[in-house]
Structures are given as structure tokens and as C-alpha cells.
N, C-alpha and C positions, 0 to 999 in steps of 0.2 A: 840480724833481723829475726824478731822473734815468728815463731809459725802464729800461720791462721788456720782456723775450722770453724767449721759448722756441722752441728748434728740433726740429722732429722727422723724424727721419732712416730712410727703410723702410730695411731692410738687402737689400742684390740679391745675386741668386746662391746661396740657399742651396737644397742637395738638398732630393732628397724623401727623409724622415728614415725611416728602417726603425728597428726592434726594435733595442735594443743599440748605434745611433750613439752615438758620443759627443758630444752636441748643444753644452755650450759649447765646445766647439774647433771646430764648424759655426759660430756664434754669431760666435764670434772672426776666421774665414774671413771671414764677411759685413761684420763693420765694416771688415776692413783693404780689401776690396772696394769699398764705399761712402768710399774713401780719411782714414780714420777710423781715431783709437785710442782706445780707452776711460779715461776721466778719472773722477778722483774726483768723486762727487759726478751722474755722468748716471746714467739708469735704463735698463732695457734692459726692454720691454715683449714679452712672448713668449707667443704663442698655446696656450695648451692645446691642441688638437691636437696639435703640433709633440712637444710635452711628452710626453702620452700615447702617441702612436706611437712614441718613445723609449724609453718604460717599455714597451712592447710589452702597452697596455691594451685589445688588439681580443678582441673576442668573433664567435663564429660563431653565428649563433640558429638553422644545422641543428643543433647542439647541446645545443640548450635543451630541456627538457621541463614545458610549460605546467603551473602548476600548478592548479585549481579556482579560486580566487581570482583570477588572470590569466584564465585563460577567461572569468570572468564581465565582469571589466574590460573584456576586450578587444573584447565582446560591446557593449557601451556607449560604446565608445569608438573604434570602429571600427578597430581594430590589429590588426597579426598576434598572436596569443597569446603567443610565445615572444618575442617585441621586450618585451611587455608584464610577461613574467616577469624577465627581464633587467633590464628595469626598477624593478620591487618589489624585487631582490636588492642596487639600493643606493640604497634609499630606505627612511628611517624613518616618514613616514605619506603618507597620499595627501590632500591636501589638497579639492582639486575636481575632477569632471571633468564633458566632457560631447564629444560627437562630435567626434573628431580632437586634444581635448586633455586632457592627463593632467598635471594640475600638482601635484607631492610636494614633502616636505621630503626631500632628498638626506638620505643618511646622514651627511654633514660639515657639513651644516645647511643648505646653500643650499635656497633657496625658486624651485625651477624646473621648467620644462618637461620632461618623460620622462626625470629626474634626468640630464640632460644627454648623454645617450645619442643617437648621431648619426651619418647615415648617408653626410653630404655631406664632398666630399674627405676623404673615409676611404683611398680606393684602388680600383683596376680591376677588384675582384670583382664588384662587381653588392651587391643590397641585400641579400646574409646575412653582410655582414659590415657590424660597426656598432663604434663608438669609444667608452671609457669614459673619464669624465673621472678625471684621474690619482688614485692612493691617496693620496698624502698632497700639494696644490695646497704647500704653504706650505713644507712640507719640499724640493719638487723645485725651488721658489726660491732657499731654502737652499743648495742644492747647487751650483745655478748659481752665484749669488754669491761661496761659497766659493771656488770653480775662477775664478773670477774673480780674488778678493784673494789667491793664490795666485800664478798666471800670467794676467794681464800683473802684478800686483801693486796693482789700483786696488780703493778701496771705491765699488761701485756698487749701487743699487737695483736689483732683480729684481723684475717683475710678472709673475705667469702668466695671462694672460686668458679671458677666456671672452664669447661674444655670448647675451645675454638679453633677452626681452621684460618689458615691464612690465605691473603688473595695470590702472595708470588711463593710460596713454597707447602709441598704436598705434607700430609697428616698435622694432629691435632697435638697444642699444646695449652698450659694451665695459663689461665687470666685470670686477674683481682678483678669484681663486678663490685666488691665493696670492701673501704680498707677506715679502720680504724686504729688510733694511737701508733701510727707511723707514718711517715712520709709517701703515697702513693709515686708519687715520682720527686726525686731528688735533682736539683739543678746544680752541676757543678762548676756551669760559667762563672769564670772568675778566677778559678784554682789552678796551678800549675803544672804540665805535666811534668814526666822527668828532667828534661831539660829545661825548665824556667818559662816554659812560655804558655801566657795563661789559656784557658782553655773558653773557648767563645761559642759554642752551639750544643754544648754537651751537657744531659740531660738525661738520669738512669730511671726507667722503669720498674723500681725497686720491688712495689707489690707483685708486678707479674713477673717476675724475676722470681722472687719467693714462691707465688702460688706455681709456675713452672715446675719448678725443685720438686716443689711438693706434690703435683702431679705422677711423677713416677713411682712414687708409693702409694697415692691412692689407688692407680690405675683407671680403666675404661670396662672394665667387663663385670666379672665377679669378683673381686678382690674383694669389699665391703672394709675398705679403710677410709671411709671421707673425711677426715680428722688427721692435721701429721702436727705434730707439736716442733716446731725449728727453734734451736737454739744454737746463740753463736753469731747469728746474722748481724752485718757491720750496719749500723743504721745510725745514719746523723740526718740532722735535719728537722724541724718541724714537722707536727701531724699532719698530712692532707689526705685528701678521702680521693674515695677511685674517680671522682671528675674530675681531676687533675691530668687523668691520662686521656682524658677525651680529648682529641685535635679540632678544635672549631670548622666547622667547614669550610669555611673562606680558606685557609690555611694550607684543605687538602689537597694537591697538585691532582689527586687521581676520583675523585669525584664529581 
């Protein structure tokens, strides 16, 4: 049996991305930097931050006017009002809460914390300015991509990341919020396992699998790696984009 690997590569040296960068030509800087050229077939795993501060998705909450609804939340949940109204304005319901945490269905469906609204390595203002996660995650992989198979000319995988906690186990790990030119989740019913017998419910979370991976080199603090370049990743399947990994509600036994 021949070996398998995977390598994963932070990208160094890239800015800090303002409004209006052109992030894959930054993107492109970093791999030729990491003495690297993009091949068909690697993925390029990239921080939503990075994303969002590109699309220029910052909010200022001196600008917010709390609404009734927010006040009360915020009353509960110990938050500034206007964080909290900021918060409802992209969130389609508020799932649970209780002192310090406010867990919604984002309006793109995700199942997270203060619809992912964030105040860490946002920038040097101080905490009234806070970061939205991008309008459209799967589109702005898209784009990437594109400008990819474009210039240098290669077809590669796009992840947009994001860190989340989970509801049955403590600290945070990496999720795709938007996946391009790969399979978001992989369905392996049908296939056999070792013994012959085929396999009926099994179903791989390939993007958050990847942006996981790739999580540990970005890290959470100061690191300033939101770019890891993975190459090697075993990837069959058609492209689907991160609603793939969404579970319909009807579906969710814990909702």
C-alpha cells in the first residue's frame, strides 16, 4: 500500500487587508513568498476575516440604535444593546440564550454564536468597531477561485473559514462558511467498507475537515497566518458549496 500525505503550508507575509484590497493578488504574493506556486488540484484555505475586511463588512455599534427587542436580549445576556442589535440584523432566529451567550441561526443558516459578529483582530479602534461575516461566504470563494483559474491559470479549491464552538464539546475549531471547486461534503453511501458491506449513512464533511487542518496554523490570537495553502488533500466528488453542510431543520433531532 502506497503512503498518503498531506501538506499544509501557512502563507507568510501577507498585509493587513483594508476595504477594497485586492486579496487574491495578496493571496498569490503569499504563496510565491512561502517559495510556492499554486497547482491544480491544492486548496487554498482563507480566513473570513481576511474575506470580510476586504468586502469592507465592518460595522460601528456608535451607529446602531438598539431596538426593544435587543434591549431586552441584551438585558439577559449581558451585552451591549447595539452589539446585540447588530446582531439580530443577520440572524434569522435566536436559538438559545443565557449570560454572555447568544446562539442564532445566522441568516445564511449557520448555527452560531452572535451570528458570528467579532471584535478580536478586527483593528486598532477599540471595541465599537466589530466584523461581519461576509454577504455571500460561498460567492467570495467563488471569486477567489475564479481569479485563480484565470491568473496563474490553475484549478484550485477555495475554503473560507470561520472558528466555532460546539454545542457537546468545549473549545473552538475551523468551519468552511464558503467552499468552492470541491466537494463541501462528500456522500459515501453506496461504497464499501473493508469487509464488503456497503456503507448506508456515511457522509464526510470534507471542507470543515480541511478548514479544521488548517485551523492550527492559522491559530486564534496573534499568529497572522489566515491563509494555509493544503496540498495532497484526497478529494473525489463533485463541487458543492458550504450549503451542503447545512442540516435542514426539520432534520435536526436537537432543535
Amino acid at each position: 500500500m502506497s503512503a498518503s500525505q498531506m501538506q499544509l503550508i501557512a502563507l507568510p507575509g501577507l498585509p493587513m487587508v483594508r476595504p477594497g484590497d485586492a486579496l487574491a493578488d495578496q493571496i498569490l504574493a503569499g504563496v510565491a513568498a512561502a517559495g510556492e506556486t499554486l497547482r491544480t488540484g491544492d486548496v487554498l484555505v482563507v480566513a473570513q476575516k481576511i474575506v470580510s475586511k476586504a468586502e469592507g463588512r465592518y460595522a460601528d455599534i456608535r451607529d446602531v440604535t438598539p431596538s426593544a427587542r435587543a434591549q431586552e436580549l441584551a438585558a439577559d445576556v449581558h451585552k451591549d444593546p447595539r452589539l446585540v442589535e447588530l446582531i439580530l440584523s443577520e440572524t434569522q432566529s435566536v436559538l438559545r440564550h443565557r449570560p454572555g451567550v447568544l446562539v442564532v441561526v445566522h441568516r445564511l443558516g449557520y448555527v452560531m454564536a452572535n451570528a458570528g459578529i467579532d471584535h478580536s483582530n478586527v483593528g486598532p479602534d477599540g471595541d465599537d468597531h466589530v466584523l461581519l461575516l461576509p454577504e455571500d461566504p460561498d460567492g467570495s470563494a467563488r471569486a477567489l477561485r475564479d481569479r485563480f483559474a484565470a491568473d496563474p491559470g490553475v484549478a484550485v479549491g477555495v475554503i473560507v473559514s470561520d472558528s466555532v464552538g460546539r454545542a457537546w464539546r468545549n473549545g473552538t475549531v475551523g468551519m468552511a462558511l464558503g467552499v468552492a471547486g470541491l466537494p463541501a461534503l462528500q456522500d459515501l453511501r453506496g461504497r464499501n467498507d473493508l469487509y464488503g458491506r456497503p456503507l448506508e449513512v456515511s457522509q464526510v464533511a470534507l471542507a470543515d475537515e480541511l478548514a479544521a487542518a488548517a485551523s492550527l496554523l492559522q491559530g486564534q490570537a496573534d499568529e497572522g497566518m489566515p491563509v494555509v495553502l493544503i496540498r495532497g488533500a484526497k478529494i473525489d466528488g463533485e463541487p458543492r458549496d458550504a450549503a451542503a453542510l447545512l442540516r435542514p431543520a426539520s432534520e435536526d433531532l436537537f432543535r
